[in-house]
Residue frames relative to the residue before (quaternion, step in Angstrom):
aa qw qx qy qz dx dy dz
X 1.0000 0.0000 0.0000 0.0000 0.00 0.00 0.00
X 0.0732 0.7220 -0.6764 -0.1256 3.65 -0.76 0.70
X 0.0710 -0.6999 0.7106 0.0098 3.87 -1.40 0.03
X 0.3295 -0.7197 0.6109 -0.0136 3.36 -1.00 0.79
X 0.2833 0.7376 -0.6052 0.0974 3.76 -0.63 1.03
X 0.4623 -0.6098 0.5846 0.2695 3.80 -1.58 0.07
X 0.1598 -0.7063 0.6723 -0.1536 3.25 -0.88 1.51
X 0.9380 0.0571 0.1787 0.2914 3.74 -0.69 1.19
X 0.7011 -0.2868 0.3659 0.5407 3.40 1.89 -0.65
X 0.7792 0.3442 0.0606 0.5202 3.01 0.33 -2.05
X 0.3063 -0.7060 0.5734 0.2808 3.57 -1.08 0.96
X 0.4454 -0.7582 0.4729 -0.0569 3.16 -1.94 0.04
X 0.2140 0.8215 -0.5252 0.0585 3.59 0.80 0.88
X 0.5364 -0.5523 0.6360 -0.0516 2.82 -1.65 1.28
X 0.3283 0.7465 -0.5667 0.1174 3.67 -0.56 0.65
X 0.0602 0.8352 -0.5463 0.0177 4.01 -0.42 1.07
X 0.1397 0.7430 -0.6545 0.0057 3.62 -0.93 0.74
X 0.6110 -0.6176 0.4595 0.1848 2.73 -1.49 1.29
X 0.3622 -0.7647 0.5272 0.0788 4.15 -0.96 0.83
X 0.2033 -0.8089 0.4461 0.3246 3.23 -0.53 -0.11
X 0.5832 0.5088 -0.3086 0.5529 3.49 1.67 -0.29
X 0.8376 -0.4472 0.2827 0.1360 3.55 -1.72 0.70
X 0.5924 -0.5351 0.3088 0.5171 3.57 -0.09 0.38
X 0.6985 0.4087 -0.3660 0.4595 3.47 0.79 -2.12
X 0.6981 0.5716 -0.3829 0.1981 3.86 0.01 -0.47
X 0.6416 0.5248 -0.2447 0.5031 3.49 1.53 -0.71
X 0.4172 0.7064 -0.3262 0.4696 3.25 2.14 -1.11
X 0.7294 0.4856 -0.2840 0.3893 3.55 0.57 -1.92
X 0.7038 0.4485 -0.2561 0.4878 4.27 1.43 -1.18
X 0.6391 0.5053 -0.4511 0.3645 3.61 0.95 0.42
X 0.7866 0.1604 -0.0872 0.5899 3.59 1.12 -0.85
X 0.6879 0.4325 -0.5135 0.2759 3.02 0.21 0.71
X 0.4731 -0.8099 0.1482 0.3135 3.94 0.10 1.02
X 0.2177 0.7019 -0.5322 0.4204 3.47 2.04 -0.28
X 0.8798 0.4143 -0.1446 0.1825 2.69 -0.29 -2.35
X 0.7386 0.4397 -0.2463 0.4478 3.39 1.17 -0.79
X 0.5380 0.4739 -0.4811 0.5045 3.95 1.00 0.08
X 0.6574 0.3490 -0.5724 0.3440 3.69 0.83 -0.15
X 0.9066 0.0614 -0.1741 0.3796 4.49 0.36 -0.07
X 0.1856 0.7223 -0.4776 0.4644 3.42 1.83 1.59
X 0.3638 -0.7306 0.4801 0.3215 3.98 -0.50 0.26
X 0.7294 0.0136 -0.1633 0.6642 3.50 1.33 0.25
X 0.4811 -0.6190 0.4690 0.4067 3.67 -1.52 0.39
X 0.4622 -0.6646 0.5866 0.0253 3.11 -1.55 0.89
X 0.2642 0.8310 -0.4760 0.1149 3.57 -0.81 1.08
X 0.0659 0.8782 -0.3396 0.3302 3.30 -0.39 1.02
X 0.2807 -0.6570 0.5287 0.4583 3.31 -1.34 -0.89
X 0.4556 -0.5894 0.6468 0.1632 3.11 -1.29 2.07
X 0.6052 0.7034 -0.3124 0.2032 3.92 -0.65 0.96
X 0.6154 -0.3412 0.3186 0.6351 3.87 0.08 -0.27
X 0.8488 0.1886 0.0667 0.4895 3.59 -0.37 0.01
X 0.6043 0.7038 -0.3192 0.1937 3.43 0.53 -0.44
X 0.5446 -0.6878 0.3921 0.2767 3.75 -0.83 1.09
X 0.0230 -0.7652 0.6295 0.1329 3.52 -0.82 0.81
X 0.0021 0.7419 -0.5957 -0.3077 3.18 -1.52 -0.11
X 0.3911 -0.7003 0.5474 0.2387 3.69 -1.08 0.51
X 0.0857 0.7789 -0.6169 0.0729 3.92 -0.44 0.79
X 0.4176 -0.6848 0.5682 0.1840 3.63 -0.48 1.92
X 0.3460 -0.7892 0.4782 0.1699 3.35 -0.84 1.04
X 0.6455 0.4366 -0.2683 0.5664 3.50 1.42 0.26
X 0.4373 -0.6283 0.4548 0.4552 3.74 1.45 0.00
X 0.1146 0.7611 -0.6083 0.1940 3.63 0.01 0.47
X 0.7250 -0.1485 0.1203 0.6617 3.51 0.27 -0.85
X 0.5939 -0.5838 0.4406 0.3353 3.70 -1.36 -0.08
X 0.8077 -0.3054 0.2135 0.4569 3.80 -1.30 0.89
X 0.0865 0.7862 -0.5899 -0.1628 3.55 -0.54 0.27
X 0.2298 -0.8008 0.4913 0.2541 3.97 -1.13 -0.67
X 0.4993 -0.7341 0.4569 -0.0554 3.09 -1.58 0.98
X 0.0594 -0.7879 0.6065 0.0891 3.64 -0.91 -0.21
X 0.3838 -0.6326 0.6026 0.2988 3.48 -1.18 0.73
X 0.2318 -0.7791 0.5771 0.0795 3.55 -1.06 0.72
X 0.7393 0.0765 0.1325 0.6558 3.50 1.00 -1.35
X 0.2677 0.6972 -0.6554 0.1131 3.77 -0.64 0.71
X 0.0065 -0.6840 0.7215 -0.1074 3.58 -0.82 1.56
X 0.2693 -0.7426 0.5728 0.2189 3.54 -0.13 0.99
X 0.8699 0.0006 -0.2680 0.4140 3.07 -1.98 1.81
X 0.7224 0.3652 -0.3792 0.4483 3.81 1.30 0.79
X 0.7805 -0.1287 -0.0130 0.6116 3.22 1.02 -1.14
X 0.0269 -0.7141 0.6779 0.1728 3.73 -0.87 0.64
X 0.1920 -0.7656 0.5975 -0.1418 4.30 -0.61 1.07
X 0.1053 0.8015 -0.4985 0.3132 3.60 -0.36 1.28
X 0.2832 -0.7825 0.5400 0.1260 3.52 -0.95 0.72
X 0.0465 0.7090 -0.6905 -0.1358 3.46 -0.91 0.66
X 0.8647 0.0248 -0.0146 0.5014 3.31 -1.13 1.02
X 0.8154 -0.1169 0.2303 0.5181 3.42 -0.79 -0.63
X 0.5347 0.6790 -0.3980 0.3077 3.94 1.26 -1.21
X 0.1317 0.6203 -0.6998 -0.3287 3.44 -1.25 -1.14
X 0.0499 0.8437 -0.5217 -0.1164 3.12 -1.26 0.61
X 0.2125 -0.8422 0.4929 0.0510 3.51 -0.25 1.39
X 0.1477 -0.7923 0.5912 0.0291 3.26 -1.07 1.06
X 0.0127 0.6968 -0.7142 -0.0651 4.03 -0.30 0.91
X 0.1573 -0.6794 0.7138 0.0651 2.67 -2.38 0.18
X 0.1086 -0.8974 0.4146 0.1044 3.33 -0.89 1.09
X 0.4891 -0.5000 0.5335 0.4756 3.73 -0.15 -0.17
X 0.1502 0.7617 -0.6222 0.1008 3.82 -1.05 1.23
X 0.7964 -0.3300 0.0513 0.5043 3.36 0.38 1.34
X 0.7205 -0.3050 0.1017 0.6145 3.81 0.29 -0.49
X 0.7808 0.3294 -0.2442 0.4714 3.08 1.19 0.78
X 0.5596 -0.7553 0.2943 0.1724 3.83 -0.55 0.26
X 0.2547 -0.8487 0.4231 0.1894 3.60 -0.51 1.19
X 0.3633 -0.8325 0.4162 0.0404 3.39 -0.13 1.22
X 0.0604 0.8188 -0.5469 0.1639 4.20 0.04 0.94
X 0.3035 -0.6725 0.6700 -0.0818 3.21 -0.63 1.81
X 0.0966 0.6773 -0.7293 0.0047 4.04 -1.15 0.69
X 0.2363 -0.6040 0.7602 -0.0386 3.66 -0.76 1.19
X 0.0853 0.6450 -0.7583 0.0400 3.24 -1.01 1.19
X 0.1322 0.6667 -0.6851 0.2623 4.22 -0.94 1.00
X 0.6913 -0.5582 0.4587 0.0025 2.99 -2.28 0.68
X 0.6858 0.5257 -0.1793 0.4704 2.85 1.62 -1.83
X 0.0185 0.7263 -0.6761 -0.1225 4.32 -0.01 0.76
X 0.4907 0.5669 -0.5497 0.3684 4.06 0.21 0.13
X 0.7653 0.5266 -0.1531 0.3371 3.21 1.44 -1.25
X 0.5473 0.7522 -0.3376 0.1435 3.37 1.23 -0.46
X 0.4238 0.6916 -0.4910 0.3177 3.49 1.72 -0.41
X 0.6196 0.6698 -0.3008 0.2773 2.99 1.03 -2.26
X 0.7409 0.5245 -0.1912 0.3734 3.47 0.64 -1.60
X 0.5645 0.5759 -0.2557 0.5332 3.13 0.84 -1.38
X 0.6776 0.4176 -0.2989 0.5264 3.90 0.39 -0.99
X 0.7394 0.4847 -0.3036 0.3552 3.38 0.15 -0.91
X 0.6864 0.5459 -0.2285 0.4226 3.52 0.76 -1.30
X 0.5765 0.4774 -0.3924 0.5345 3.66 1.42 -1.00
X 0.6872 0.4111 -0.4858 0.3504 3.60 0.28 -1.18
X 0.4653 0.5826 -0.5535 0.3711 4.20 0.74 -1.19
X 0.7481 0.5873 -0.2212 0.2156 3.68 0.00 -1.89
X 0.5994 0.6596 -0.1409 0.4311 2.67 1.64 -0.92
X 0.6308 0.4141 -0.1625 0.6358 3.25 1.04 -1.58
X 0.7523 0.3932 -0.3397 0.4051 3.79 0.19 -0.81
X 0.6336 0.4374 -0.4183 0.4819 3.63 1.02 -0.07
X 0.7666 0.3876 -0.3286 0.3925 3.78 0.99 -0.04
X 0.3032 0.7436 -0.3585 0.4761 2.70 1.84 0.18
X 0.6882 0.4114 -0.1925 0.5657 3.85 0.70 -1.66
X 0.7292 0.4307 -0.3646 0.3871 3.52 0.61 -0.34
X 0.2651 -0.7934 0.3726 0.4018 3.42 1.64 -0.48
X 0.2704 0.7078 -0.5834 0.2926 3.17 0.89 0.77
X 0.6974 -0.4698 0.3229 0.4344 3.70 -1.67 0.73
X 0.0674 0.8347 -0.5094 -0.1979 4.14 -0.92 0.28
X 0.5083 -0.6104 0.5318 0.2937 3.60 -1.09 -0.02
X 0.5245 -0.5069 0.4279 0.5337 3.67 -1.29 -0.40
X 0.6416 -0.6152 0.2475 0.3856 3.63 -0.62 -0.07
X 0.4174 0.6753 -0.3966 0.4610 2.94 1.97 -0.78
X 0.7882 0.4028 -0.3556 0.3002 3.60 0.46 -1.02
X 0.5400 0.5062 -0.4274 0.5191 4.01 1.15 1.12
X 0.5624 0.6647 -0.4286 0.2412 3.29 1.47 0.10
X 0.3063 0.8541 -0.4186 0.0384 3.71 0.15 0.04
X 0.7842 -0.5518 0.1227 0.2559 2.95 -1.76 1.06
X 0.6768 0.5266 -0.2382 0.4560 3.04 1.55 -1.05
X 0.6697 0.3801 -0.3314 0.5452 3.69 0.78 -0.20
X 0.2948 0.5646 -0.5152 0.5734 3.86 1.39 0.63
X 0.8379 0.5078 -0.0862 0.1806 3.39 0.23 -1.63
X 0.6308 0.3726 -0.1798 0.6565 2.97 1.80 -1.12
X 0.3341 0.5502 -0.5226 0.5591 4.01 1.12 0.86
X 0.6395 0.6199 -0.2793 0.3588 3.57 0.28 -1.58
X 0.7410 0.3370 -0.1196 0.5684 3.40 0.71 -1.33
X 0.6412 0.5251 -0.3028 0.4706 4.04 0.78 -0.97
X 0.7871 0.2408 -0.2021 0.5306 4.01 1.06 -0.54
X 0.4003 -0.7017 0.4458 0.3855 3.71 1.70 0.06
X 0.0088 0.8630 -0.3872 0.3244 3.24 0.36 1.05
X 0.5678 0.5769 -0.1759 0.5602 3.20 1.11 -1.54
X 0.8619 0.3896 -0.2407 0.2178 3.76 0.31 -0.95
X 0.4077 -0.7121 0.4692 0.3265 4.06 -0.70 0.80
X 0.4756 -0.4186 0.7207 0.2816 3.28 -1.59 -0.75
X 0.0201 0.6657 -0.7459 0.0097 3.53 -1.65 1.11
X 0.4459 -0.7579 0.4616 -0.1172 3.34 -1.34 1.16
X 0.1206 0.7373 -0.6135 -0.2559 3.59 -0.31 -0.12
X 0.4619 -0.7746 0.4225 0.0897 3.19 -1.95 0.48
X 0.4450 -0.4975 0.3166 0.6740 3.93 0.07 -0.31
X 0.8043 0.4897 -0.1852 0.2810 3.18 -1.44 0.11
X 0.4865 -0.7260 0.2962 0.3855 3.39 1.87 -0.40
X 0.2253 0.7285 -0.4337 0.4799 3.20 1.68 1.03
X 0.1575 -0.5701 0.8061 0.0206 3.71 -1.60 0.62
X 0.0079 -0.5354 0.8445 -0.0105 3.06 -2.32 0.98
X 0.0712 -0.6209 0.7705 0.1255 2.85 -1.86 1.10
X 0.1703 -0.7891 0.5838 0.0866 3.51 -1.63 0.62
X 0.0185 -0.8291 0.5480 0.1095 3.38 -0.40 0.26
X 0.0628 0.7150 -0.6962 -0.0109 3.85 -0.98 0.48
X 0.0028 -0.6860 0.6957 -0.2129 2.77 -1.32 2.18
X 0.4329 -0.5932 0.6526 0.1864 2.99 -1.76 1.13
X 0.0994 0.9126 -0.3923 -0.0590 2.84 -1.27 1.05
X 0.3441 -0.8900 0.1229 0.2729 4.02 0.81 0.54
X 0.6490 0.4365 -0.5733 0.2441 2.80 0.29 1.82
X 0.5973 -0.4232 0.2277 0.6421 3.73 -0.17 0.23
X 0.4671 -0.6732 0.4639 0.3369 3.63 -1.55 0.43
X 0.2413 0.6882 -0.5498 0.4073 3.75 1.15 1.02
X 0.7929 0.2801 -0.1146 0.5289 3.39 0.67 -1.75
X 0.4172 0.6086 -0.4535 0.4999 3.88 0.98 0.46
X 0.6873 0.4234 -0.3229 0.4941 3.59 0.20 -1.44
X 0.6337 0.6327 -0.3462 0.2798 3.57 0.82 -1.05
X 0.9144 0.1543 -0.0770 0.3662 2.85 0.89 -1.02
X 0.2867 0.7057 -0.4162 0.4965 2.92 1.70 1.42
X 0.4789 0.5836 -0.3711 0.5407 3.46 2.05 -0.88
X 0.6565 0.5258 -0.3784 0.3865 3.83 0.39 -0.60
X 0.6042 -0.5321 0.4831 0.3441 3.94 -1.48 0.93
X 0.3040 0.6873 -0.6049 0.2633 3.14 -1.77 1.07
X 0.7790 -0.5267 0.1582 0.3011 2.70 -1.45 1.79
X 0.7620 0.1039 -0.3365 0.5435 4.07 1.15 0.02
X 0.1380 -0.7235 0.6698 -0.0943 3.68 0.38 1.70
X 0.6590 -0.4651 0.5485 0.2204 3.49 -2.04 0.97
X 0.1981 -0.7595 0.6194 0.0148 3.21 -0.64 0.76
X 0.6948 -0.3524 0.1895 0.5976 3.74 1.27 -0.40
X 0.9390 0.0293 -0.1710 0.2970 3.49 -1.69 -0.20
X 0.3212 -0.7672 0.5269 -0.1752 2.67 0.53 2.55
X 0.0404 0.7070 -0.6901 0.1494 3.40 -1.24 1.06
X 0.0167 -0.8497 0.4942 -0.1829 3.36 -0.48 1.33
X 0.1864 0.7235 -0.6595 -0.0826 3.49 -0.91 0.05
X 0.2894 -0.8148 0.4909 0.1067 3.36 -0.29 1.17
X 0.6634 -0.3216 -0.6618 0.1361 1.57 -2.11 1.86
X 0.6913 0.5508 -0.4145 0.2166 3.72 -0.03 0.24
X 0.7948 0.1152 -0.1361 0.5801 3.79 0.89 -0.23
X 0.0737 -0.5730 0.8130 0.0727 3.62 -1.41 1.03
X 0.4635 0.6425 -0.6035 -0.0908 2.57 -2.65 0.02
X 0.0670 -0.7727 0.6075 -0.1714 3.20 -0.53 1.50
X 0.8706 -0.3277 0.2455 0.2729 3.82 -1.76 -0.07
X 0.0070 0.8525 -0.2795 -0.4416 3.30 0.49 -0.18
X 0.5588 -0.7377 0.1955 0.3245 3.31 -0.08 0.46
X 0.7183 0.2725 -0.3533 0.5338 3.39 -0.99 1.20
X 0.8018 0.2525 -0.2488 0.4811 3.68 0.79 -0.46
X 0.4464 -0.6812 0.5482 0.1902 4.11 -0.83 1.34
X 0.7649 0.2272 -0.2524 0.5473 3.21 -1.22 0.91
X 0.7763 0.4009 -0.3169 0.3690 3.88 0.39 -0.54
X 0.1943 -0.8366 0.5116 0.0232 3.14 -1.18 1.27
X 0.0301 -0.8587 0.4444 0.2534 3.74 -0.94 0.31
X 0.1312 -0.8556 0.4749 0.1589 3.32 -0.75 0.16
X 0.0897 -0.7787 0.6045 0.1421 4.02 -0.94 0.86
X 0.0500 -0.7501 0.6574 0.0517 3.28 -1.13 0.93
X 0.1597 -0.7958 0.5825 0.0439 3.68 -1.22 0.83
X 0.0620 0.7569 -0.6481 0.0564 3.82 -1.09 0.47
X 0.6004 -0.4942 0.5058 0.3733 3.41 -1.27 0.44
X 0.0424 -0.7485 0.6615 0.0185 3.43 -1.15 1.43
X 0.4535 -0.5408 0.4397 0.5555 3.63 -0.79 -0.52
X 0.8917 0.0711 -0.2200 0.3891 3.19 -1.84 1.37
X 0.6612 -0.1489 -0.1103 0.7270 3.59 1.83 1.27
X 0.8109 -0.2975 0.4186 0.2807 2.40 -2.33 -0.91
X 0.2493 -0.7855 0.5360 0.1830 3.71 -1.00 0.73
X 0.0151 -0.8585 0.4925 0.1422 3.41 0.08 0.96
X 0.2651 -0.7120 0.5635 0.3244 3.46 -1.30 -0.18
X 0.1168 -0.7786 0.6126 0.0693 3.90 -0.53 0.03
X 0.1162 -0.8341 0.4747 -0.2558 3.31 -0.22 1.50
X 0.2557 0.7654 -0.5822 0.0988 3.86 -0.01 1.13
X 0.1415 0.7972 -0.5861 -0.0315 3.11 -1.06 0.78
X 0.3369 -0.7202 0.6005 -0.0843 3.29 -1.32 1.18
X 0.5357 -0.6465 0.5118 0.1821 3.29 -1.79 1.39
X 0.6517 -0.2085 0.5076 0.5236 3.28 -1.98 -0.87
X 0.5077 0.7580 -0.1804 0.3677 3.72 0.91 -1.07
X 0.8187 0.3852 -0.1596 0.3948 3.33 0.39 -1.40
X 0.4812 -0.6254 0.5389 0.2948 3.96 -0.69 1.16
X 0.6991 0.4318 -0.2808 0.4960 3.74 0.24 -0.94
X 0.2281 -0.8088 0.5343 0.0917 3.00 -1.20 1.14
X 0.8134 -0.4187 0.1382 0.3794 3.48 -1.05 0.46
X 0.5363 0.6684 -0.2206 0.4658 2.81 1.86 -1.38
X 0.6879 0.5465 -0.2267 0.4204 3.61 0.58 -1.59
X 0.6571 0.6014 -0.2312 0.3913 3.31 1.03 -1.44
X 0.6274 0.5460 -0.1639 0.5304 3.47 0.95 -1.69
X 0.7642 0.4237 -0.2176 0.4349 4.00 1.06 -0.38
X 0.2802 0.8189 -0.0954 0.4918 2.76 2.03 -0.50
X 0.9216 0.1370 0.1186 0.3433 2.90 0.19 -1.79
X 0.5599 0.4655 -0.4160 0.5448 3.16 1.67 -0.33
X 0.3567 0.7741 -0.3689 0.3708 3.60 1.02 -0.40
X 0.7162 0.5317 -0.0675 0.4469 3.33 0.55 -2.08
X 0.6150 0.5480 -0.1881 0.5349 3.30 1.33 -1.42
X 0.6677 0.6262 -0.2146 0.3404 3.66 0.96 -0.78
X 0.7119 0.4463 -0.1130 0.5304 2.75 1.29 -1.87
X 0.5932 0.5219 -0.4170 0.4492 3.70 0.99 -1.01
X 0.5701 0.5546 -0.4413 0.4156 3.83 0.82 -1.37
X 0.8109 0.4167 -0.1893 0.3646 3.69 -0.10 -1.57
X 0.5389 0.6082 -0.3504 0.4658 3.72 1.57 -0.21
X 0.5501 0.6071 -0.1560 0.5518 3.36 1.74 -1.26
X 0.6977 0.3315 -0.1905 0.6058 3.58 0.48 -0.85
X 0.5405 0.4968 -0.5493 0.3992 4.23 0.33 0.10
């Protein structure tokens, strides 16, 4: 089960899956670093302890060394740690002859929660066949676009924000995560579609568009892109005059649309 709530500011994902092995045994695949470089998303090193310093180091270079802190470490219930800004708290419970495992992701980034949400299921995954000693993989290789996608829609994700402006003007904005790098985005923003440039394009490739939109006066769009986690983070940004036939409504459909079609274009 995963579920997504806001705690304080700061969002919250929830994720629990049931084990078939014993508390002490999952206890032995959380802190100890063998066990955790074989379905952790980076290796982990440190002091396992009250207080103790971690560092995270992506075993493919992905991003540079980061660091950590025990917060909460009740051995074979909860072990609770910060990476970076994150927290991530791991309980365990006794579940008949086996053990109910609960992940809490506590972070900032809410565009991001598909990514996570995907990612953590694929870890669980690998770290439950792992206890079983069954054959495993890196985790990256359970990420995928389509279980990115069916997050999107499971935490409402998918949906923007409309505005009014001085003057009788509307903005709609959307900010989606999306999973591929923003090379192969921009790419396939260059390609025709239902909100083609109509003129005074303005670009800096691959990271900012924005030109007329076409067919409607006064209305402008704009795409922005940046490195998110497990892709590109775009923004999508229309805004419209007193001027503009299309209404906010139309617009705001419009665009999550676009967002759709690019998502499912990504995932072909």
């Amino acid at each position: 089960m995963e579920r997504l709530t806001h705690v304080d500011g700061r969002h919250v994902l929830r994720i629990e899956r049931r084990l078939a092995h014993p508390p002490a045994r999952v206890w032995r695949a959380l802190i100890t670093p063998a066990e955790l470089s074989r379905w952790f998303p980076a290796d982990v090193s440190g002091g396992f302890e009250p207080g103790g310093k971690l560092t995270f180091t992506f075993r493919e270079e992905e991003a540079p060394p980061s660091d950590g802190q025990v917060v909460a470490f009740e051995p074979e219930r909860v072990f609770a740690f910060t990476w970076e800004e994150d927290v991530l708290r791991w309980e365990l419970a006794p579940d008949g002859e086996g053990s109910l495992l609960t992940l809490v992701h506590t972070f900032d980034d809410g565009p991001g929660a598909a990514s996570f949400a995907t990612g953590w299921v694929a870890c669980i995954d690998v770290l439950d066949a792992s206890l079983d000693g069954r054959p495993t993989a890196e985790p990256s290789a359970g990420w995928t676009a389509a279980t990115h996608d069916h997050y999107l829609d499971a935490f409402g994700l998918r949906e923007g924000v409309t505005e009014t402006t001085p003057g009788g003007g509307w903005r709609v904005r959307f900010v989606r995560q999306l999973t591929k790098p923003v090379g192969t985005v921009w790419e396939r923003l260059s390609a025709p579609d239902g909100l083609d440039p109509a003129g005074d394009r303005q670009e800096q490739a691959p990271t900012s568009l924005r030109y007329r939109w076409a067919g409607e006066p006064g209305a402008t769009l704009g795409w922005e892109l940046s490195p998110g986690p497990g892709g590109a983070r775009a923004v999508l940004t229309v805004a419209g005059s007193a001027a503009s036939p299309r209404s906010a409504e139309q617009a705001y459909r419009a665009c999550r649309d676009r967002l759709d079609a690019l998502a499912a274009d990504l995932r072909a």
